[in-house]
N, C-alpha and C positions, 0 to 999 in steps of 0.2 A: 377771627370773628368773635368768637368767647372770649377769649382775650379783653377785646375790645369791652364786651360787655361785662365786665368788672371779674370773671372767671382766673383764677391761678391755679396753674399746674405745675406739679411735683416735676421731678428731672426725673423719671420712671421712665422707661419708653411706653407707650404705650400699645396692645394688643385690641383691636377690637374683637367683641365677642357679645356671645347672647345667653347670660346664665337663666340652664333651663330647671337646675333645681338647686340646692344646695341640700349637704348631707353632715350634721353633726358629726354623729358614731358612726362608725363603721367597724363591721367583726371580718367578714371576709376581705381585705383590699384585692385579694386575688381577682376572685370572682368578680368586684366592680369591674378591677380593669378588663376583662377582658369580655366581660358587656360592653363595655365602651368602645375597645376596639371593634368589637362587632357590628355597631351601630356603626361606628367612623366607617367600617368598611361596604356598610349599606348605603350611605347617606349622597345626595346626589342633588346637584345646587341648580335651580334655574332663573333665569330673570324674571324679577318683578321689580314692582312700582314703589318709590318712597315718597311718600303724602311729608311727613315730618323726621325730623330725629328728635330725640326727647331724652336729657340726660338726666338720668340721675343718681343721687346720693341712697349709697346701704347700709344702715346702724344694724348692726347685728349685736340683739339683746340676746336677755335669758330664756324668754320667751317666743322670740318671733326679730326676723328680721323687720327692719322699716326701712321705707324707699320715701323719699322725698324727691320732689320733681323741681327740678333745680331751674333749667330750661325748655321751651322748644322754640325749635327752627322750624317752619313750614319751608318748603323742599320749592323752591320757585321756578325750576330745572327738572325734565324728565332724568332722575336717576334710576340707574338698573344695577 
């Protein structure tokens, strides 16, 4: 479908996922990971509703990341 609509992707596999922050520096990695783990082992998924998907593009400056919103799909199908 993206494809179609003029979209080219890499030979990368692809992972879906949902970046919840992004982190320049880091002094402890210790400590990150194993907040993370902590969280992964709290973390507990339920069904919900998708209205749209909305792709987009991340320029990470000196400053501040940028998101440009490349697509959306409104979701025409109950997804869960």
């Amino acid at each position: 479908m993206l494809q179609r609509k003029g979209l080219k992707f890499d030979s990368k596999s692809f992972r879906m996922h949902i970046t919840l922050c992004r982190i320049r520096n880091i002094k402890d990695k210790s400590g990150l990971n194993n907040f993370i783990k902590s969280c992964q082992a709290a973390f507990q998924t339920t069904d919900f509703h998708v209205e749209s998907i909305v792709l987009y593009k991340s320029s990470l400056t000196q400053q501040e990341p940028v998101y440009t919103r490349l697509h959306r799909e409104v979701c025409k199908h109950k997804v869960l």
